[in-house]
C-alpha positions in Angstrom: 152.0 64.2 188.3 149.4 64.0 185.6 146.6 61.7 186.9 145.8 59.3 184.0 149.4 57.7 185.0 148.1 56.8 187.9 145.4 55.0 186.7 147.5 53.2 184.0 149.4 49.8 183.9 151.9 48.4 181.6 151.2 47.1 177.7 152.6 43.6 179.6 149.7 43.7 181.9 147.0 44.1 180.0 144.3 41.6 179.9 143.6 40.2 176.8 141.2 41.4 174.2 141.0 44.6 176.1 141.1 48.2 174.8 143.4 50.6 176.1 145.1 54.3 174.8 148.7 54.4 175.5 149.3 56.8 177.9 153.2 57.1 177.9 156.1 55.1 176.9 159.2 55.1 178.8 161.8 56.0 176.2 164.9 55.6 177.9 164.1 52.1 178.8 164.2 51.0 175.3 167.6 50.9 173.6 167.4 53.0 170.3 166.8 50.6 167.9 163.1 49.5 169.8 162.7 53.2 169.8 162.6 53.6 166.4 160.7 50.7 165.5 157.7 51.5 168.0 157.6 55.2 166.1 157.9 53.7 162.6 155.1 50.8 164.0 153.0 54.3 164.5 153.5 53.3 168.8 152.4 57.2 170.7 150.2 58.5 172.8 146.8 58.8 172.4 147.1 55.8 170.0 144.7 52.4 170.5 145.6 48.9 171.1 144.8 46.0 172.5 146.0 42.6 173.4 145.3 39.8 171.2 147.8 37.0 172.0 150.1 36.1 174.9 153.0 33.6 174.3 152.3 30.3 176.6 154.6 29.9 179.7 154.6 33.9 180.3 158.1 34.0 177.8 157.8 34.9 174.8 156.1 38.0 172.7 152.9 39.9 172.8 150.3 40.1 169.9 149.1 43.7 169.6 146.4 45.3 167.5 147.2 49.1 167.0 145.0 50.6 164.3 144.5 47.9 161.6 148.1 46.2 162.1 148.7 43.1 164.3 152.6 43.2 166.1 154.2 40.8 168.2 156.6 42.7 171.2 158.9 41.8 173.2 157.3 41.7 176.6 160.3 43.9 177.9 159.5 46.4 175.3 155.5 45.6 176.4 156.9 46.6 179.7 158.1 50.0 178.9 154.3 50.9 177.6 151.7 52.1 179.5 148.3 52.0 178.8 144.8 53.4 180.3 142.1 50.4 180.1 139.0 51.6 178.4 135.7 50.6 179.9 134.0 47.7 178.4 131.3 48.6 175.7 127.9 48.1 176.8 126.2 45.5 174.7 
């Protein structure tokens, strides 16, 4: 089992305004439609994102920088993403 996995938690999880590279994205969990958009929305491996903005009351969607775009997710779909936290920068 490839080692960065096990050092990585889920999109959902993340704390906020911290940098991650997703690490892997569970496919099947997503029906086909998510799929798609996630490609099309430029979501892979290796890419960079980072929380901005959680829903109040732990329902509702996920604000996510990747690149220069800002995209709310579902946080089942958030769920299905896993990320490796980046250390902090050193100011």
């Amino acid at each position: 089992m490839d080692t960065r996995l096990d050092r990585s938690v889920s999109l959902e999880t993340l704390p906020r305004k911290q940098h991650a590279i997703v690490a892997a994205i569970e496919w099947a969990r997503l029906a086909g439609p998510e799929a798609r958009r996630l490609r099309e929305l430029g979501f892979d491996e290796g890419v960079d994102v980072e929380v901005l903005h959680r829903a109040t009351l732990g329902q509702g969607p996920i604000a996510c920088r990747i690149g220069r775009m800002t995209v709310a997710l579902r946080r089942a779909v958030a769920g299905a993403i896993q990320v490796l936290p980046m250390p902090a920068a050193a100011e």
